[in-house]
C-alpha positions as CSV (number, residue, x, y, z in Angstrom):
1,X,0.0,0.0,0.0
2,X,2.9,2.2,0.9
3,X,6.2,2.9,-1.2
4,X,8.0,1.0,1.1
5,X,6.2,-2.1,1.2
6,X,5.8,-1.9,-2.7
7,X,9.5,-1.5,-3.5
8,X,10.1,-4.2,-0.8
9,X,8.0,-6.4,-2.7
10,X,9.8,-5.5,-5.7
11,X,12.9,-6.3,-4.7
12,X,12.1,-9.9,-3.2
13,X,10.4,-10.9,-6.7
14,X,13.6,-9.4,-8.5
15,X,15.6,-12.0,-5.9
16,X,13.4,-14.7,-6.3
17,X,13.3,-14.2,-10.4
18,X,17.6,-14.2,-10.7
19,X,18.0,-17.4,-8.7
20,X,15.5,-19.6,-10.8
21,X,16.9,-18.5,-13.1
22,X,20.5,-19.9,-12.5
23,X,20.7,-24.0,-13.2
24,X,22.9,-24.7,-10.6
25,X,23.3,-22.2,-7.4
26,X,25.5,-23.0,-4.8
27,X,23.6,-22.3,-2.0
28,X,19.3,-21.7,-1.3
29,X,18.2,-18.3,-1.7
30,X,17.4,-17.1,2.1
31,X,14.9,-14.5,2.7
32,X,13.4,-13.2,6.0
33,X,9.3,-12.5,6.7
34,X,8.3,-10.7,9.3
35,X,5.2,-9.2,10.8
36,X,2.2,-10.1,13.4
37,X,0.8,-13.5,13.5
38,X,-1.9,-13.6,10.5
39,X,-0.7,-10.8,8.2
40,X,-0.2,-12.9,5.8
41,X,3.2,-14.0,5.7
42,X,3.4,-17.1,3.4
43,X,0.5,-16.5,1.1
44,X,2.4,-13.1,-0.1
45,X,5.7,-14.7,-0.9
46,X,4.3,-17.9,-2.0
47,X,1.9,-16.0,-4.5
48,X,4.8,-14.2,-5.8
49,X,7.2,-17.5,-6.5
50,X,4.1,-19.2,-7.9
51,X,3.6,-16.0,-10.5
52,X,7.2,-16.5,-11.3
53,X,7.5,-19.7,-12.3
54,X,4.0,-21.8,-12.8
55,X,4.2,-25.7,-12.0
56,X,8.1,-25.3,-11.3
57,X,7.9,-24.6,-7.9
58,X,6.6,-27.0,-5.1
59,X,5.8,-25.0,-1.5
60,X,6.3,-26.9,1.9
61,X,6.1,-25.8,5.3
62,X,8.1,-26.4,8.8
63,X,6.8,-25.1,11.8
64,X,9.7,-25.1,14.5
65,X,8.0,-25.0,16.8
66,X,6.6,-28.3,16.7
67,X,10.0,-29.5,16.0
68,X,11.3,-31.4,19.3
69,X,15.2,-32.2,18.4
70,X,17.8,-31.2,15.6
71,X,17.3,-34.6,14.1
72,X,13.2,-33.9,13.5
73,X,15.3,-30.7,11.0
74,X,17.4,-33.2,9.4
75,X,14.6,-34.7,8.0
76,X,13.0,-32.1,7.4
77,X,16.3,-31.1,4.8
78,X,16.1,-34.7,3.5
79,X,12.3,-33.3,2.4
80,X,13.6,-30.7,0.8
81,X,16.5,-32.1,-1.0
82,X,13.8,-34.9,-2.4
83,X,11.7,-32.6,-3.8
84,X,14.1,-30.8,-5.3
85,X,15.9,-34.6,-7.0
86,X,12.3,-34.6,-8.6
87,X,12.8,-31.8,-10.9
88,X,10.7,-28.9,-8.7
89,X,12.1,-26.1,-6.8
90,X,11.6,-26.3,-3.3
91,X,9.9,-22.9,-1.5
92,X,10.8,-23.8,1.9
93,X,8.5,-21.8,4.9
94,X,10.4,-22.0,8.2
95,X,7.9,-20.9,10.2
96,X,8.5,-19.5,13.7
97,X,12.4,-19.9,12.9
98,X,12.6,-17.3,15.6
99,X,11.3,-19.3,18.9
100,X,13.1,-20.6,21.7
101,X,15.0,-24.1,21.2
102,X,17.6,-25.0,24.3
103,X,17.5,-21.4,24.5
104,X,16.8,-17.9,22.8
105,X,16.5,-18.0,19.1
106,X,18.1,-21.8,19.7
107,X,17.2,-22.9,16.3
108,X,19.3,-20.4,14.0
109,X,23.1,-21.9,14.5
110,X,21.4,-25.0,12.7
111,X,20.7,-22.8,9.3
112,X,24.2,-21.0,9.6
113,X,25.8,-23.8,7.4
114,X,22.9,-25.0,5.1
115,X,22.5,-21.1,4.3
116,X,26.1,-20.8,3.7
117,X,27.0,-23.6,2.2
118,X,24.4,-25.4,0.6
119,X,24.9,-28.5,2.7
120,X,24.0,-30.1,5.7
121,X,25.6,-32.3,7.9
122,X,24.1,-36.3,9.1
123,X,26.1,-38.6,10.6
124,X,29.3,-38.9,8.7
125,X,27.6,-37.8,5.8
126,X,27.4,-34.1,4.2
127,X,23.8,-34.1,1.8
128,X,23.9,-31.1,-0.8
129,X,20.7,-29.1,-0.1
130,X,20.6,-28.2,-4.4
131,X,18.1,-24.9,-5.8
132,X,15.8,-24.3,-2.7
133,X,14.0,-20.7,-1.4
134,X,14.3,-20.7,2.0
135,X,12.1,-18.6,4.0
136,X,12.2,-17.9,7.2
137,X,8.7,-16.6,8.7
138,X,9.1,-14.8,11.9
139,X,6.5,-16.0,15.1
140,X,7.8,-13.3,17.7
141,X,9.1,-10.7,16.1
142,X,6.5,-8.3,13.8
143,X,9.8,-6.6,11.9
144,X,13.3,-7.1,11.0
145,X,14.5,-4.2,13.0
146,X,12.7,-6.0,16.6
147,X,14.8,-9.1,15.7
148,X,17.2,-10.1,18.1
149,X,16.1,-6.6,20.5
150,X,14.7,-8.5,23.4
151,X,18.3,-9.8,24.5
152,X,21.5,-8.1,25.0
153,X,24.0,-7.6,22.3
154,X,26.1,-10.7,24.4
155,X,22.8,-12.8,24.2
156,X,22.3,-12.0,20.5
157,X,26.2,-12.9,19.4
158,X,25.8,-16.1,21.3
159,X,23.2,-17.1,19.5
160,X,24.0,-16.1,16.1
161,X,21.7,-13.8,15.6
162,X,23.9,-11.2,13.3
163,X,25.7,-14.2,12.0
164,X,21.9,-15.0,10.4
165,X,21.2,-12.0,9.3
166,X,24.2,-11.7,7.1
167,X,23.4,-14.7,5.1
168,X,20.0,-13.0,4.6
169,X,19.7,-12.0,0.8
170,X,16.6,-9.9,1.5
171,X,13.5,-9.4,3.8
172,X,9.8,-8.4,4.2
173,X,7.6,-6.9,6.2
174,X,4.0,-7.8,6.4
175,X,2.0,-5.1,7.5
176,X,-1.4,-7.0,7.8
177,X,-5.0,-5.2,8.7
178,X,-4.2,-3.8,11.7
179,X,-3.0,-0.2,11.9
180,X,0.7,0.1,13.3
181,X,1.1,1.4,16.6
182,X,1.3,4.8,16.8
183,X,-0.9,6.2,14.9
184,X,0.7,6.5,11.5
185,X,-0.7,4.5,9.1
186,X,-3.1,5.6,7.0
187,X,-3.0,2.7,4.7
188,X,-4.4,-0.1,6.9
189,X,-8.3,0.7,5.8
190,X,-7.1,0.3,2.3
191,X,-5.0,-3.2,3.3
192,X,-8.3,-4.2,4.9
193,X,-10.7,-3.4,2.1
194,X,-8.3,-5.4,-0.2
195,X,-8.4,-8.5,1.8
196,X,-12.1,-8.0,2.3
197,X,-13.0,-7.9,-1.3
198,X,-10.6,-10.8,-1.9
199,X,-12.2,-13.0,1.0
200,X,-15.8,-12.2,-0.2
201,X,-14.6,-13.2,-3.7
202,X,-13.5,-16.5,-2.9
203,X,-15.7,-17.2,-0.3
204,X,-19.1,-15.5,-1.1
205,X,-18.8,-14.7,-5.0
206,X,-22.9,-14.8,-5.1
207,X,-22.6,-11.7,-2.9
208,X,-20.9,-9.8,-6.1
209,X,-23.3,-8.2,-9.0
210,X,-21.2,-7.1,-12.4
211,X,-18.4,-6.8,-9.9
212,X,-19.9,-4.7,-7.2
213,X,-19.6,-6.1,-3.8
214,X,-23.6,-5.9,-2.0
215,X,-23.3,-5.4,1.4
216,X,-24.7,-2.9,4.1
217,X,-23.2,0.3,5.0
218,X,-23.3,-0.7,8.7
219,X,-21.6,-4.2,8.2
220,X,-18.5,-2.3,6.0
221,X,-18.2,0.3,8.0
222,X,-17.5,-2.2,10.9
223,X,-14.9,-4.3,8.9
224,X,-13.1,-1.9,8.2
225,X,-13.2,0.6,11.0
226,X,-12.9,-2.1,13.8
227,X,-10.3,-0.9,16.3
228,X,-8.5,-4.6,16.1
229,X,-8.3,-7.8,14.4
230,X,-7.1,-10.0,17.2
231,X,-5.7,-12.7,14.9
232,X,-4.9,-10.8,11.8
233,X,-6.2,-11.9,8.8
234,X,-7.4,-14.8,10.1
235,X,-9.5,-12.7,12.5
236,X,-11.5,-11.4,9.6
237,X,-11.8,-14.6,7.5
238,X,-13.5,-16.0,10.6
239,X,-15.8,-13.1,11.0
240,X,-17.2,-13.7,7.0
241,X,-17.1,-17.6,7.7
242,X,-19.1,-17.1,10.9
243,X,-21.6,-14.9,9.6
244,X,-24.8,-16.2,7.7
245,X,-24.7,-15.6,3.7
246,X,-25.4,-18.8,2.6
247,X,-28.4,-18.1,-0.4
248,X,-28.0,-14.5,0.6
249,X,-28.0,-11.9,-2.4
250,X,-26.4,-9.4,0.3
251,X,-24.4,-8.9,3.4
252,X,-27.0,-8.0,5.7
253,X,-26.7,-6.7,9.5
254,X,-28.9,-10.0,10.2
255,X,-26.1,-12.1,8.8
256,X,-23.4,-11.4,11.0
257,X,-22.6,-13.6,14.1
258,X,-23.4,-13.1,17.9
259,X,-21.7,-10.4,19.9
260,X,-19.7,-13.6,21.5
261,X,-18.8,-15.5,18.6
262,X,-17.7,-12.0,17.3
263,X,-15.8,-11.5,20.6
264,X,-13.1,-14.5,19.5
265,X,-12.0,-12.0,16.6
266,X,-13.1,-8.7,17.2
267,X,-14.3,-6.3,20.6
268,X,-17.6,-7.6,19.4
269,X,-19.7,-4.3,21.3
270,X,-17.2,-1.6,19.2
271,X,-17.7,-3.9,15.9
272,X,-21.7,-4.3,16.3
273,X,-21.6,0.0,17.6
274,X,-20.1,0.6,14.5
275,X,-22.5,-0.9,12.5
276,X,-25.1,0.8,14.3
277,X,-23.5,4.1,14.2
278,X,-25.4,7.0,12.7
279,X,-22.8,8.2,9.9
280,X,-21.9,11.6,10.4
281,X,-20.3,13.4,7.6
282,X,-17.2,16.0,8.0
283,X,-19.3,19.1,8.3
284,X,-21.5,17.7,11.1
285,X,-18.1,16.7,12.8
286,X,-16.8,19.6,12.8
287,X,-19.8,21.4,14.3
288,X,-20.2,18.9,16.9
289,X,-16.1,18.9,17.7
290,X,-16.4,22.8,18.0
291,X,-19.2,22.0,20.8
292,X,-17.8,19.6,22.6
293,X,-14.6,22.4,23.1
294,X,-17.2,25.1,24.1
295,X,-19.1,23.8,26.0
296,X,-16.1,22.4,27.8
297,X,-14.6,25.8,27.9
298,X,-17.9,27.0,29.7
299,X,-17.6,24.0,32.4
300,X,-14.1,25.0,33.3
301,X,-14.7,28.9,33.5
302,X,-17.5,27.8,35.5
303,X,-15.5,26.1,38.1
304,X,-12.8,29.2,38.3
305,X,-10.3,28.3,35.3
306,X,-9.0,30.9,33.3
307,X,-6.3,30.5,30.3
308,X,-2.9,30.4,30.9
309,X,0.4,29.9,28.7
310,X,0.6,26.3,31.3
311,X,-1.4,24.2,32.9
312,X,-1.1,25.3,36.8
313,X,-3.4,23.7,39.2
314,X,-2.8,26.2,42.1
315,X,-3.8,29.5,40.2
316,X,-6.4,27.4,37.9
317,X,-4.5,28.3,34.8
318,X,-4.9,26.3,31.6
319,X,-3.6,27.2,27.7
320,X,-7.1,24.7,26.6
321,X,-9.1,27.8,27.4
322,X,-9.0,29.2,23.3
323,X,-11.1,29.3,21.0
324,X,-11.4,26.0,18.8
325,X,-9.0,27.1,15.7
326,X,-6.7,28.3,18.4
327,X,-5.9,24.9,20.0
328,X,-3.2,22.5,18.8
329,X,-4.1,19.9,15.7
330,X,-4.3,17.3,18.7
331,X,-6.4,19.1,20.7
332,X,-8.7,19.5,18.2
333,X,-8.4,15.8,16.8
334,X,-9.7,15.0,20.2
335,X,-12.7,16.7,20.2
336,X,-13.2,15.1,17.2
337,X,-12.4,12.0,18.5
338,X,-14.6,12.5,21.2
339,X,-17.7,13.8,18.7
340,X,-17.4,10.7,16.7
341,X,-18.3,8.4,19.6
342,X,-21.3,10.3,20.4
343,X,-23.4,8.6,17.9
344,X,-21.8,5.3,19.0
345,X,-22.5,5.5,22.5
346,X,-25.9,6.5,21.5
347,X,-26.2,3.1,19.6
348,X,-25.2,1.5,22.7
349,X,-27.9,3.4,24.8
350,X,-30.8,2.4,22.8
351,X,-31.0,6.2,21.4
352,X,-30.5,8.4,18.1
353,X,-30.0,11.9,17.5
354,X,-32.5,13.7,15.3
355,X,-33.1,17.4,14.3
356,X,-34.2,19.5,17.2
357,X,-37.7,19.6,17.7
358,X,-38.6,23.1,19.4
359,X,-39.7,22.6,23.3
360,X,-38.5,19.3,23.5
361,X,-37.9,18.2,27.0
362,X,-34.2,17.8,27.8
363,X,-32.6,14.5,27.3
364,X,-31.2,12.5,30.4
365,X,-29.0,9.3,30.8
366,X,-30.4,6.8,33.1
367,X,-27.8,6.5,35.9
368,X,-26.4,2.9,35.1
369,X,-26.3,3.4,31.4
370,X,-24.6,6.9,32.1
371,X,-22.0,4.8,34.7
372,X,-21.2,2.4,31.3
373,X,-21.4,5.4,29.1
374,X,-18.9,7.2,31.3
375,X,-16.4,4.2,31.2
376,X,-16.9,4.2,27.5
377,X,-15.6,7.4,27.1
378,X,-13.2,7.3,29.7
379,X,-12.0,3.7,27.6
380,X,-12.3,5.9,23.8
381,X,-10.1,8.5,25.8
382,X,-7.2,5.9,26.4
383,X,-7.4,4.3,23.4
384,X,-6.4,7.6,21.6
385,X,-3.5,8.3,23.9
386,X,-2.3,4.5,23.4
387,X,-2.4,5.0,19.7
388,X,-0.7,7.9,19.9
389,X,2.0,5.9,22.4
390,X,1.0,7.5,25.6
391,X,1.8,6.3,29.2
392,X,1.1,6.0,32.7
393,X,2.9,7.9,35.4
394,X,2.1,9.5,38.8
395,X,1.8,13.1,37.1
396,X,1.2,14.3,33.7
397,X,3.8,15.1,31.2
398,X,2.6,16.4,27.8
399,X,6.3,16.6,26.1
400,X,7.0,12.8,27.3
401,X,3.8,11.6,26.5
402,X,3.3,10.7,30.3
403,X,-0.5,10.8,32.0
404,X,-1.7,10.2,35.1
405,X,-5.3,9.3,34.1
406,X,-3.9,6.4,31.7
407,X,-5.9,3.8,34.7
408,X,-8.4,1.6,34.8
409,X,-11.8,2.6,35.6
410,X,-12.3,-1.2,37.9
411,X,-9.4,-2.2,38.4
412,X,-10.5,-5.7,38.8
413,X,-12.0,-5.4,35.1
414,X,-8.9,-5.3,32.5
415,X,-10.6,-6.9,29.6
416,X,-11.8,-3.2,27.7
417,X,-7.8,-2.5,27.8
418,X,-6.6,-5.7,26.3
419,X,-4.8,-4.2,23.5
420,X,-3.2,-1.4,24.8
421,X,-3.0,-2.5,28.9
422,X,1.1,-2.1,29.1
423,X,0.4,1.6,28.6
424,X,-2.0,1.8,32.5
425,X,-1.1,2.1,35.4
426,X,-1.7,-0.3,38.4
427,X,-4.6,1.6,40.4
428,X,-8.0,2.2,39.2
429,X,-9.5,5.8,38.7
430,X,-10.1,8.0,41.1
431,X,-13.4,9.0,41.3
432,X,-13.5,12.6,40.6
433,X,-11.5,11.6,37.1
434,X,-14.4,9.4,36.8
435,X,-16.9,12.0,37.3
436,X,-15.4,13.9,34.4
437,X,-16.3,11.4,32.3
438,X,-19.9,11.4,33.4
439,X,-20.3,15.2,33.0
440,X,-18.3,14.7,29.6
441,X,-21.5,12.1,28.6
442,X,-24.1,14.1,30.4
443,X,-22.8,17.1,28.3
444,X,-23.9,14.7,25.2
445,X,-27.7,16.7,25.3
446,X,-26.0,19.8,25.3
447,X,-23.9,19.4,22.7
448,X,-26.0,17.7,20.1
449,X,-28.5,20.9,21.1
450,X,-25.6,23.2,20.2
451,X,-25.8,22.2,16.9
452,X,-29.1,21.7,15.9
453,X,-29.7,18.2,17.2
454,X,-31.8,16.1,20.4
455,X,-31.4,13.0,21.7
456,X,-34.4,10.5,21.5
457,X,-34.5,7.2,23.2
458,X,-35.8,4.2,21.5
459,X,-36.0,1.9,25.4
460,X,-37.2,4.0,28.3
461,X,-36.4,1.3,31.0
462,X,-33.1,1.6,32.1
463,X,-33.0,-1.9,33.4
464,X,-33.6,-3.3,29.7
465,X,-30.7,-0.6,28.3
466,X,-28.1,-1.9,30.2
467,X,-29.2,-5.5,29.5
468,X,-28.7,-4.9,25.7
469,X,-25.5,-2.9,26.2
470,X,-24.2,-6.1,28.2
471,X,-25.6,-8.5,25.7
């Protein structure tokens, strides 16, 4: 999607393409994959040498760590030297190369010499390997650069980490459909859209008309805009095999699996919110972001704040207190942020947000799906600063990226936080950081009135609210 990963492509396919082309190489060609577990290691590369040479080349696959001595690997070279004695080209997967054998990264000093040489060693016999690929898929570590960085330098020389890396002739990194952490990474909705069409067009080809995919809004929106794919790829093949389109002429909300089959894969309540979610296009946004920082602004001025170039709790100074296109692009991405989850956690109440009818009576939260609301928000709030690689500490540091809010709101409840729970801290929130995020849902009325909307609820019993939010 990116130039890097295209030119890295290119320049594994050039690789592959020169050595099948030589009739008798001295050695197999050795190439490194890396990335998280169900981006798609193998299918890329084995696509690619499949392209390049139809029928020639036979694919087989060695998973290390199922391996349980050095012998189980010389048979496993004994496979690959037979298939290449009967006239194919063996494209050899080492999967997991990188796990732990007697050891750290115990399995690479048994590649050093087949690498180098061509040869392996059995008994008093040396066996010539002959034209092989050799690739070696990565199971801990997601890119080349984290190979060999959770040891020391001593560790890594000891077990021939650099001494495997320099018979490397080239490497890949899979990015797969999750977005990379940090933030950066634009491309991983268009990564997931072309998997998605390429799953349904195996898988569900009936669901295609002249070449146009039919499915809801709802349902795409949540493939693609789900905050995590727990297995990779594999997560969202699961999610289309799970859901019900058998004799189906479209991908319908009805089709797609329970919240807890959905949970395997996804955060099955975000997935199922998003495809409930009330689309709200940019202009909408915007109004609602510039709310949500007013009517902040009012709150705090109520309370005694006034702006200040810094943040100083003692004379109630704070540089938020500016207009809208005054405040830094982050500060303003999360008001967005915040304004885009209002018609989620709507969803999740039961509610929807409509034009404002005049003398409509205001709009208020039950109290226990305000309490689930509030941990919503407070949840959305840490996601954001995870994504943006924020971290816990005792007091808040904007120029280190350090906050003291990064905590659990139970502490005995971790599961919301799976995916980003090395950035929190150990205690859980105290409770007038909780009540923040109350007033920031209670605010929710307000804000929607501010710019021309109301809330209306669809279940009037609180009791049954929470029950669906749960469900």
């Amino acid at each position: 999607m990116d130039r890097q990963e295209i030119e890295s492509l290119r320049s594994i396919r050039s690789l592959v393409s020169e050595y099948v082309a030589q009739p008798h190489p001295k050695r197999p060609l050795s190439i490194a994959v890396f990335g998280p577990p169900g981006s798609g290691k193998s299918f890329g590369i084995t696509q690619l040498a499949l392209a390049l040479r139809p029928g020639e080349i036979e694919p087989k696959e060695f998973n290390l760590s199922q391996l349980r001595s050095t012998d189980e690997l010389l048979y496993a070279f004994h496979e690959v030297r037979d298939i290449g004695l009967g006239g194919k080209i063996p494209l050899v997967f080492w999967d997991e190369f990188d796990g732990d054998y007697q050891g750290t990264y115990g399995w690479l000093r048994y590649f050093l010499a087949p690498m180098q040489d061509g040869k392996f060693q059995h008994g008093n016999l040396t066996h010539p390997i002959g034209r092989a690929i050799f690739v070696f898929a990565g199971g801990t570590s997601e890119t080349l650069d984290n190979f060999g960085k959770n040891v020391s330098e001593d560790e890594a020389r000891a077990a021939k980490v650099p001494d495997f890396v320099s018979r490397l002739k080239g490497y890949l990194n899979v990015l797969g459909p999750n977005p990379l952490a940090g933030g950066n990474d634009p491309y991983y909705l268009l990564r997931r859209a072309i998997l998605l069409r390429s799953m349904l067009s195996r898988d569900a080809k009936h669901l295609l008309r002249n070449g146009e995919l039919q499915i809801d809004s709802g349902v795409l929106r949540a493939l693609l805009l789900t905050w995590k794919y727990k297995h990779g790829a594999r997560s969202m093949e699961s999610v289309i095999a799970m859901s019900q389109l058998e004799g189906k002429t479209r991908f319908e909300r009805s089709s797609l699996p329970t919240k807890a089959q959905l949970d395997l894969h996804v955060d099955g309540q975000d997935f199922r919110a998003l495809v409930q979610q009330f689309q709200v296009d940019d202009e909408v946004l915007e109004k609602l972001a510039r709310a949500v920082h007013k009517i902040y602004c009012e709150e705090q001025k109520g309370l005694g704040w006034k702006y200040g170039p810094r943040k100083n709790e003692d004379t109630k100074e704070t540089p938020s207190l500016v207009e809208f296109d005054q405040l830094p692009e982050e500060e303003k991405e999360q008001n967005r942020g915040q304004a885009r989850d209002i018609p989620v956690k709507l969803v999740l109440a039961g509610c929807y947000m409509v034009s404002e009818v005049e003398g409509e009576k205001a709009f208020e939260f039950p109290p226990d799906v305000l309490e689930e609301l509030a941990s919503r928000e407070h949840t959305r709030w840490m996601r954001q600063k995870a994504r943006d690689k924020w971290r816990h500490a005792p007091e808040t540091d904007k120029a280190k990226k350090l906050h003291k809010c990064l905590l659990p709101w139970r502490k005995w409840d971790l599961a919301p936080y799976a995916d980003f729970v090395e950035c929190l801290g150990d205690r859980e929130l105290p409770e007038d950081e909780k009540e923040k995020d109350r007033t920031a849902v209670r605010k929710i009325a307000a804000i929607l009135k501010d710019t021309g909307y109301t809330i209306v609820g669809v279940r009037s019993e609180a009791g049954r609210v929470r029950a669906a939010m749960q469900k």
